[in-house]
C-alpha positions in Angstrom: 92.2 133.2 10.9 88.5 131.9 11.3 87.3 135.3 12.5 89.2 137.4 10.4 87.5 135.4 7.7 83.9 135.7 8.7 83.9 139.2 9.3 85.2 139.5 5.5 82.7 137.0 3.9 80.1 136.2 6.8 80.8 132.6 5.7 80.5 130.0 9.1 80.5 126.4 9.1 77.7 124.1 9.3 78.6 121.8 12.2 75.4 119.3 11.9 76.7 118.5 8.5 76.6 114.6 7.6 77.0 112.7 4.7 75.1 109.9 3.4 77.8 107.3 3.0 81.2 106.6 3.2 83.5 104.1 1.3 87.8 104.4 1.3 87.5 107.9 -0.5 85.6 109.3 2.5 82.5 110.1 3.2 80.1 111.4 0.2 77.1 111.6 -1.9 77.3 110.2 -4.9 75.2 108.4 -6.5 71.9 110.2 -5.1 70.0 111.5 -7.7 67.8 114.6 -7.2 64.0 113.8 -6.4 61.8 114.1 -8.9 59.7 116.3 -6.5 61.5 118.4 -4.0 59.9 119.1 -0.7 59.9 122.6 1.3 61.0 121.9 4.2 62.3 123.7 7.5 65.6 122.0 8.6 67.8 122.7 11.4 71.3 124.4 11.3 74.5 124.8 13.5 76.6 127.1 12.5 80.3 127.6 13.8 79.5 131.0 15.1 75.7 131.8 15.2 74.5 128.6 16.6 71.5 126.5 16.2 68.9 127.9 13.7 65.7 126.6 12.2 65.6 127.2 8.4 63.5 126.9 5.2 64.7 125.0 2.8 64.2 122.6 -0.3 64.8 118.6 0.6 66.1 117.7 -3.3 68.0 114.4 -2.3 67.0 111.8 0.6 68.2 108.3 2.0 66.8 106.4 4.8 68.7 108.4 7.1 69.9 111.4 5.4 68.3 114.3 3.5 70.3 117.4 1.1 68.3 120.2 1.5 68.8 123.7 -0.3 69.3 126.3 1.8 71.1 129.2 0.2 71.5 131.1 3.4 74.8 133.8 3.1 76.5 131.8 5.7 77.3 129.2 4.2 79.4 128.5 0.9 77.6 125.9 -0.9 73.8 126.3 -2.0 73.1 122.9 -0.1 73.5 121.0 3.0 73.3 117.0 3.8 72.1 116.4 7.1 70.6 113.1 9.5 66.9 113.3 8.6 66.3 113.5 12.0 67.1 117.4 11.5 64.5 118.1 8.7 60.5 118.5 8.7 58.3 119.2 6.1 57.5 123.0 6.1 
């Protein structure tokens, strides 16, 4: 069903994916406003099918240990991404 769907709409999952926190609803974002100042960035992607790629990207939201960055790569079905900040450089 996976593959049938990505040769449709190209859409893959991002398997580095990691949210922020985590409380008895699951794991989530909310509460992290958007920066005043977003920050190009280049972060780094696994997709379910394509692998690991290094992207551009806008770092809008940030924690100690986690950043959203923008993306908008076709791939993927969201505009955004949370990820460890291990996985994002300034770019």
């Amino acid at each position: 069903m996976v593959e049938s769907r990505r040769r449709i709409d190209g859409i893959q999952q991002v398997l580095n994916t990691s949210w922020p926190l985590k409380d008895d609803d699951g794991p989530h974002a909310r509460g992290i406003k958007d920066q005043e100042h977003p920050i190009p960035v280049r972060v780094r992607l696994v997709f379910e099918h394509d692998g690991e790629e290094l992207l551009p990207g806008t770092a809008q939201r940030w924690t100690k240990t986690h950043v959203y960055v923008r993306v908008g790569d076709p791939r993927m079905q969201v505009a955004g991404v949370w990820v460890l900040a291990e996985d994002v450089r300034r770019g």
